[in-house]
Each structure stands twice: as C-alpha cells, then as structure tokens.
VOMI-657808 format. One record per residue (C-alpha): x, y, z. Coordinates in steps of 0.5 Angstrom, whole numbers. Layout:
# residues N
ATOM | x | y | z
ATOM | X | Y | Z
...
***
This chain:
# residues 350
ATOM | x | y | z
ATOM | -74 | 217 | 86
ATOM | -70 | 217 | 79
ATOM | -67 | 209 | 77
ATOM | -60 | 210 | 77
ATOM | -57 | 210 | 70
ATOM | -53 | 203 | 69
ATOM | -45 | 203 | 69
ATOM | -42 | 202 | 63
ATOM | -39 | 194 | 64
ATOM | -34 | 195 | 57
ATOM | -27 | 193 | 58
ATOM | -25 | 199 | 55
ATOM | -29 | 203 | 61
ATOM | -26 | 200 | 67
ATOM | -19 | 200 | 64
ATOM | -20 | 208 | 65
ATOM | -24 | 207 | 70
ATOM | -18 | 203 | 74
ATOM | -13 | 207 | 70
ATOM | -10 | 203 | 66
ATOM | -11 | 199 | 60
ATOM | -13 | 192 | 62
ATOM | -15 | 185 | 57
ATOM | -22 | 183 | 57
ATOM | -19 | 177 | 62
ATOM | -18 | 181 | 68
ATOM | -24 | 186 | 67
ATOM | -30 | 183 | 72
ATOM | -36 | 180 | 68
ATOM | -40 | 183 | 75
ATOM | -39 | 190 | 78
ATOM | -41 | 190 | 86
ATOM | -46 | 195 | 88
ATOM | -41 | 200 | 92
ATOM | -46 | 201 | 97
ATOM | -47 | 194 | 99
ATOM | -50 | 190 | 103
ATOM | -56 | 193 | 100
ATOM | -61 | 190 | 106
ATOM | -59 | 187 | 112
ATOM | -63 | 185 | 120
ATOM | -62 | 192 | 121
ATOM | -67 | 194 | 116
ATOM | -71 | 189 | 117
ATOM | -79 | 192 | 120
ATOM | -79 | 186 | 126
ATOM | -74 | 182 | 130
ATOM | -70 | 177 | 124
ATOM | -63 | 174 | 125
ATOM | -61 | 176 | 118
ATOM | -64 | 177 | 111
ATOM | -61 | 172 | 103
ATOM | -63 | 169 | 98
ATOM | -68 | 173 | 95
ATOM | -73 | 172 | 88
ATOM | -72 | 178 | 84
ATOM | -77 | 181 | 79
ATOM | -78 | 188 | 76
ATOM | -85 | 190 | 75
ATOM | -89 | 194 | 68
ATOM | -89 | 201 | 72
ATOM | -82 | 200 | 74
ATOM | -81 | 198 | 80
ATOM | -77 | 192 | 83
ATOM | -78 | 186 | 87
ATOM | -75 | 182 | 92
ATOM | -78 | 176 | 95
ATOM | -72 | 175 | 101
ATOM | -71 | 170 | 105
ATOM | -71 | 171 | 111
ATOM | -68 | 167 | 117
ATOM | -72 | 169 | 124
ATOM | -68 | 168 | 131
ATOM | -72 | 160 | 132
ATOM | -67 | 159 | 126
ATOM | -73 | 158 | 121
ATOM | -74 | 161 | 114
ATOM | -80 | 165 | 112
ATOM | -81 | 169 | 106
ATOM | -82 | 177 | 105
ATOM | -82 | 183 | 101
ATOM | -79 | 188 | 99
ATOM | -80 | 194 | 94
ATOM | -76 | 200 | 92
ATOM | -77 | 204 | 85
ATOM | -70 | 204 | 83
ATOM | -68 | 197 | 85
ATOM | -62 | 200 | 90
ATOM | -65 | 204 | 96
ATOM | -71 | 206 | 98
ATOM | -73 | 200 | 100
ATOM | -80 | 198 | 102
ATOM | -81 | 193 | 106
ATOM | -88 | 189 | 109
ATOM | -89 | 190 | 115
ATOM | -90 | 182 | 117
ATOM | -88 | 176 | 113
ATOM | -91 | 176 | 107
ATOM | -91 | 168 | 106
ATOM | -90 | 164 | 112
ATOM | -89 | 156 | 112
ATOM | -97 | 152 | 113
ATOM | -94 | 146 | 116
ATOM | -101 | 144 | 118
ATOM | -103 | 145 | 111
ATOM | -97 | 143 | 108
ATOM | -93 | 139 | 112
ATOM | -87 | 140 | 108
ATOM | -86 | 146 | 110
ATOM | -86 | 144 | 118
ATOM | -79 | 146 | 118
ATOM | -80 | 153 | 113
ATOM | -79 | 156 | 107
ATOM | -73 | 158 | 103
ATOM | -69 | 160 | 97
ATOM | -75 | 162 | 92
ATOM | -73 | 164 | 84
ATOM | -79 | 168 | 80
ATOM | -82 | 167 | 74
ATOM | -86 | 171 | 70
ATOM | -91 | 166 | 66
ATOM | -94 | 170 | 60
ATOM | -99 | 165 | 58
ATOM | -101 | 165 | 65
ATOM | -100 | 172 | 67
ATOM | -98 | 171 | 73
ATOM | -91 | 170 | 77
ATOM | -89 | 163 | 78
ATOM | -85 | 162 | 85
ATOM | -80 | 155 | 86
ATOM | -78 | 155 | 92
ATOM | -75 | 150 | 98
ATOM | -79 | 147 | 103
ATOM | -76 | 144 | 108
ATOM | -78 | 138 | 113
ATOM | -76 | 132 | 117
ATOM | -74 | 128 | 110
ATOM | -70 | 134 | 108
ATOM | -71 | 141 | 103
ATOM | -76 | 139 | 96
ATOM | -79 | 143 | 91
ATOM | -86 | 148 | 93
ATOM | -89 | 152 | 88
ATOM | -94 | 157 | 88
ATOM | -96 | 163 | 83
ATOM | -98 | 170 | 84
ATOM | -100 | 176 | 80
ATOM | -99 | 182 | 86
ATOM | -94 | 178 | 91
ATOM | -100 | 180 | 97
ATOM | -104 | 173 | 95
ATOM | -101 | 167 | 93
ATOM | -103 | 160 | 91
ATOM | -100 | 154 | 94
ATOM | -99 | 147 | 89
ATOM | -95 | 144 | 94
ATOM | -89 | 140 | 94
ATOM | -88 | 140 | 87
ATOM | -81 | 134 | 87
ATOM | -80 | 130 | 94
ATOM | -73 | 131 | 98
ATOM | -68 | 131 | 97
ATOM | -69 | 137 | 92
ATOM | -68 | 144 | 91
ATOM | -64 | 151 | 86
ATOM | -71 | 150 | 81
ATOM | -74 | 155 | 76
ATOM | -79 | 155 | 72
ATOM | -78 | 157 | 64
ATOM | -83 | 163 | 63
ATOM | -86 | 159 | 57
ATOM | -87 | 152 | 54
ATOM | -82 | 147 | 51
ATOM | -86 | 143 | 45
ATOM | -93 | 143 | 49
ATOM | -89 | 143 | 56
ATOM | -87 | 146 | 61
ATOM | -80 | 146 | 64
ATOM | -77 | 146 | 71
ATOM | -69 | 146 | 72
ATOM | -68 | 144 | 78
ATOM | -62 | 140 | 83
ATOM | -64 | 133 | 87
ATOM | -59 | 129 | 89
ATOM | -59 | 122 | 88
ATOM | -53 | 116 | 88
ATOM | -51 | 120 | 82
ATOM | -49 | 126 | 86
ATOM | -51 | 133 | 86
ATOM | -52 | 135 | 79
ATOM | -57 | 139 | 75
ATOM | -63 | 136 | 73
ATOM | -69 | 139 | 67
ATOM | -76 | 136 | 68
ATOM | -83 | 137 | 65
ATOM | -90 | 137 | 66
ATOM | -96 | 138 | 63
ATOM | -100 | 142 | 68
ATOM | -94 | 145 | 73
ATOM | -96 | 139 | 78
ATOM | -95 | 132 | 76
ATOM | -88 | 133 | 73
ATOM | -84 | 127 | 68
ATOM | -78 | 125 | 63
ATOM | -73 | 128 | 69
ATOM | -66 | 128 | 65
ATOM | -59 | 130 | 68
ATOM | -57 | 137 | 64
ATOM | -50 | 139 | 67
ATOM | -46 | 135 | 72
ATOM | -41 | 137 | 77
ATOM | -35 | 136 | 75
ATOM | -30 | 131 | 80
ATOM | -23 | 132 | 84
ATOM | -20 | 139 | 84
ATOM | -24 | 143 | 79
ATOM | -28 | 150 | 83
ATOM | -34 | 146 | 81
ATOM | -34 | 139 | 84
ATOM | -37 | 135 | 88
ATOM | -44 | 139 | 87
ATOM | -47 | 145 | 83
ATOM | -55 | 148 | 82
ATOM | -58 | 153 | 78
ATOM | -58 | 161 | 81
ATOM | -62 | 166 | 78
ATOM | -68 | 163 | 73
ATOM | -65 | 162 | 66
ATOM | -65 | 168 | 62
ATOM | -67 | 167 | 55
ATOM | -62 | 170 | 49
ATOM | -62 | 169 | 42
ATOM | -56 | 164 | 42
ATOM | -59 | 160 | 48
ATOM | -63 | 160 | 55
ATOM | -56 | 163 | 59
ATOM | -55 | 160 | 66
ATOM | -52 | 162 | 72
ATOM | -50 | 157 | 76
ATOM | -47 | 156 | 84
ATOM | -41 | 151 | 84
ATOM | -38 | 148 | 92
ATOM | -31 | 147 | 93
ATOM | -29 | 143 | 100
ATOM | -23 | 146 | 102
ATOM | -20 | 144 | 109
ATOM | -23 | 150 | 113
ATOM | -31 | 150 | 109
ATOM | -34 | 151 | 103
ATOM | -34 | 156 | 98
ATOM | -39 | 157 | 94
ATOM | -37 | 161 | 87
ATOM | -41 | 162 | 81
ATOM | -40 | 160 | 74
ATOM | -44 | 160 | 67
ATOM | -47 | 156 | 62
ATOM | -51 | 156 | 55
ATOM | -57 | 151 | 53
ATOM | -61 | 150 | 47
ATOM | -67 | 154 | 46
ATOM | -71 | 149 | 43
ATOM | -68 | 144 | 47
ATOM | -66 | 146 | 54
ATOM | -64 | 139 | 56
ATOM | -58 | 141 | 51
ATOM | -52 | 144 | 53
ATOM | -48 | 148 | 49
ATOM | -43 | 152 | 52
ATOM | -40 | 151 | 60
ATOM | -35 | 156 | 63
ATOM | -29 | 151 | 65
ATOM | -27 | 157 | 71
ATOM | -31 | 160 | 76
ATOM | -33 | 168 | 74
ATOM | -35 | 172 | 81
ATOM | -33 | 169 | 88
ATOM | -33 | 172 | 94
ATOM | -28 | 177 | 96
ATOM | -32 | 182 | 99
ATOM | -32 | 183 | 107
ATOM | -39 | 182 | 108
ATOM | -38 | 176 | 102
ATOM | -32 | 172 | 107
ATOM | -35 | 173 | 113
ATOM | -43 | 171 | 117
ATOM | -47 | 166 | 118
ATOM | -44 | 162 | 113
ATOM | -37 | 164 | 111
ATOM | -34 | 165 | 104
ATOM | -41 | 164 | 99
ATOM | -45 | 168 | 94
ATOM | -51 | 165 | 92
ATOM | -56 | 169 | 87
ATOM | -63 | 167 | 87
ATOM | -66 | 172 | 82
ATOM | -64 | 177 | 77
ATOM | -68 | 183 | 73
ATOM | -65 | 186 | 66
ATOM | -65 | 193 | 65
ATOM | -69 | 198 | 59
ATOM | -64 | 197 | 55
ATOM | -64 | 189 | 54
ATOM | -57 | 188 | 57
ATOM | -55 | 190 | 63
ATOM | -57 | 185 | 69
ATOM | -58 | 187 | 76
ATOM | -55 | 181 | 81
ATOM | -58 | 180 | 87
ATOM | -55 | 175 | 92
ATOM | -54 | 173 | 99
ATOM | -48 | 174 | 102
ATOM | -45 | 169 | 108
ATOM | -52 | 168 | 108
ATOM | -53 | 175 | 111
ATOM | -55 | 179 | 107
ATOM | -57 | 182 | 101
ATOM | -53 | 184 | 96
ATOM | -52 | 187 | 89
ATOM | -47 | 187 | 83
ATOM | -49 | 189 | 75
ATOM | -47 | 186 | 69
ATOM | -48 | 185 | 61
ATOM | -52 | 179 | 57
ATOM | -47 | 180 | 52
ATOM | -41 | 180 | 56
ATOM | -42 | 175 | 59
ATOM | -45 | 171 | 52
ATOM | -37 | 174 | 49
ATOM | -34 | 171 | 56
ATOM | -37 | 164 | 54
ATOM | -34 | 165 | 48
ATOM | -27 | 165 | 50
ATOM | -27 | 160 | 56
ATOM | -31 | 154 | 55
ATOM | -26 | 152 | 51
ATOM | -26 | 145 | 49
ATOM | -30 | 139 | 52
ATOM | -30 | 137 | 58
ATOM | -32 | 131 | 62
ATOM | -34 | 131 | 70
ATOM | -27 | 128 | 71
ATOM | -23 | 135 | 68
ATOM | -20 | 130 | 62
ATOM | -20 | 134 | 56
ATOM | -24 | 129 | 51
ATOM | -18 | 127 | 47
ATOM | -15 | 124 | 52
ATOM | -21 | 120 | 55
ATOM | -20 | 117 | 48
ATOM | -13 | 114 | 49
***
C-alpha cells in the first residue's frame, strides 16, 4: 500500500480549496482526516469499550505505530498496538493486548495503564514510553523502553501520584536527560521539566508553564500532548489547556516554543487556543467535548506532521498539519508577556 501524498496546508490552498480568498487567521493550523475516526471498539480484535489516547511513531521502513489505549469493559486501561504501512487505514491490529498492567509486579499499576507518549532515544536505540499508572493514591508516571513493541522493560513508577502528560526528550541536556511532565501540587496544575542521570532517579524539578487563571481557554489546568518536536528555533509543544464551564469541560489544544538548549525556558506561548473539538465524534462519547493528542509522526519532508488524538475519549482520530505554520502562527499570537492572571506585564507594573 502506497503512503498517501500529504495535503497542502498553505493558506493559499485552502482558500481554493474553500473557494474564497482567506487570511492566515482563519486557515485551521490542523486539517482533520476526512475519513475519521480512524479507529474505534469496532475494529478492535476483541471485546473493548473504546480505543484514545495512543503514543504514535513511524518506523525506518516506513510504517506507523500506534501504541493505543485502550478502556475494556471492566472500566480499566491497557495498551495495545496498531500498525498501518501509510499511518491512515490498513491497520493491523495485535490480537491480544500488547502491554497489560503487572499489578503484582507493580503495584501501581493495579488500576491500569494509560495515555502513553513514545520517544525514539538514538543513544539508546531504543523507543522510550512515558506513561500513566494508576492506583489507589492516584495516576503517576512508569516507563519502559522497547526496540520493537513486542518486548518491553519496565522501570516502574518514575514519579509518584498525583502525575501525568510526560514525555522524554529524545536526547540529553547538558549531560541530562529530561522529562516534561503535569504533577499537581498546592500550586496547581502546571507544566513541570525534571531530570535525571539514568532515567530512573529523577531531580531539579522546575515549573516551565503555568495554567493561567479566570477565563482564559487555558485555566485552571494544562499538560504536554504530543512529545515535543525539536525545530531550529526551539523544542515546539502542543499542549491540552481545560475550561470548566457550567455543562463540563472542554479540553482544547494550544502551543508553546522553549529553548533548545535550556528547555526549562519558555520563548513563546500561543495566548489563544488553535484546534478544539468541533467534530461529531469530538463533541460527543464517553467523555464529551475533548481532543487529546498523545503522539505525533513528521513526514518525509521534515514538515508535515500527522496528529493523532483521542476523541470523547472514544476513538482514535487524525488531523495533518505543518511545523512551519504552526512556528509562523506563534509568531503572530504570542504577542506580548503574559501572567497566569491574563494581565498584560505592563499593567502589573502600575
């Protein structure tokens, strides 16, 4: 099977595309699959209440990934593979689960598995999985690597509950390496990097981005999506940002640029939200109102990136975007500095 040739995202594109002429504010950084949801319960091998949430890498000969979460009818989570030559259709899927929580060999995990984020790790040549493990005193942080998603070895609990949304950067930071991660603590619900000198003792835990407070699209709490994708202006994040409103929440993503070389630094932040849910498999299922990307693959041309997200926490769906559009968007809507109370700097000043 053939990959299927990427969309052209140029604004100029969809104008025609849309026929009519339309400026770079009101052309969608993302372009959703036409045929989504790409997977769902139905085409699940074996009894399952629904399919979200899935890690995503493209293999050297080509081939896609999806390490999916998936919810089976005790209500809870396991992980389990899918694989497809053009990362759209096709997809094969293991016939068993392919990673089951270990509640005897890790406790943690008693209440199951969930959300995972891969990295591919050069040094180590092997895929690093940051994922939740959920039990009695809430989700934490496991990890294990793998070089061909059939055998995997397990580190355990990597940071204690109450914690999630991690993601390892695919190389080290001055001798370190570093995990984004989302623990919350009596400062909230922010965006924290740590680092650690074997993977498995982890230190000089820092904020990197805070949720912001009131009305804003991102208050009250946020987390990492997708692994940070390394550019040459900055590590460029995709980000999940929750708005309480009086009928739930609805989980929207936005963007972030941090330094390469210190990735504790934030350069740029989006100050609006730039895909939401809008579908109908989006708005409605077992958790209305969300899309929540858990991995990413960038095509052969070094710019089109392919999104896949859970919806509703449902299924699995998939929207196909451009590294440069997104950098050129955070150009023009970061603006200026912001505090988590959505006060300009200036007026903090007066």
């Amino acid at each position: 099977m053939n990959p299927i040739a990427p969309p052209d995202l140029s604004p100029k594109a969809i104008a025609l595309e849309q026929g009519k002429s339309a400026p770079l504010t009101d052309v969608p950084l993302f372009v959703r699959y036409a045929g989504n949801p790409i997977l769902s319960r139905e085409n699940w091998p074996y009894p399952i209440n629904s399919v979200f949430n899935a890690g995503a890498v493209r293999l050297t000969d080509g081939e896609t990934v999806l390490l999916c979460r998936v919810e089976d009818r005790t209500g809870l989570s396991h992980l389990c593979v899918a694989r497809s030559a053009n990362g759209i259709d096709g997809w094969r899927i293991d016939p068993q689960p392919t990673l089951m929580a270990s509640p005897r060999e890790y406790p943690e995990e008693i209440w199951g598995i969930e959300d995972p984020r891969i990295t591919y790790v050069p040094e180590l040549e092997q895929y690093a999985i940051a994922y939740t493990s959920f039990a009695r005193g809430g989700p934490g942080v496991s990890l294990a690597l793998t070089r061909d998603f059939r055998s995997f070895e397990r580190f355990g609990v990597i940071m204690p509950p109450e914690d999630k949304d991690a993601a390892l950067l695919p190389r080290r930071i001055n001798g370190y390496w570093a995990m984004i991660h989302r623990p919350v603590t009596s400062l909230g619900a922010h965006m924290w990097i740590s680092f650690s000198p074997n993977l498995r003792h982890w230190g000089s835990h820092k904020i990197i981005l805070e949720a912001r407070r009131g009305g804003w699209w991102d208050a009250n709490k946020i987390g990492l999506c997708s692994p940070p994708i390394e550019t040459s202006k900055g590590w460029l994040i995709i980000y999940h940002g929750v708005r309480h409103t009086a009928s739930g929440c609805i989980y929207r993503l936005g963007l972030a640029l941090f330094d390469l070389d210190r990735p504790d630094v934030c350069l740029q932040r989006g100050d609006s939200w730039m895909f939401g849910p809008e579908a109908p498999y989006e708005r409605g299922g077992d958790v209305s109102d969300v899309v929540f990307p858990c991995g990413q693959t960038i095509g052969s041309d070094g710019d089109t990136i392919y999104l896949y997200y859970g919806a509703a926490d449902s299924c699995m769906a998939m929207a196909t975007g451009s590294i440069g559009s997104l950098l050129a968007w955070l150009d023009s809507h970061s603006g200026p500095d912001r505090t988590t109370d959505g006060d300009s700097s200036e007026r903090k000043k007066k």
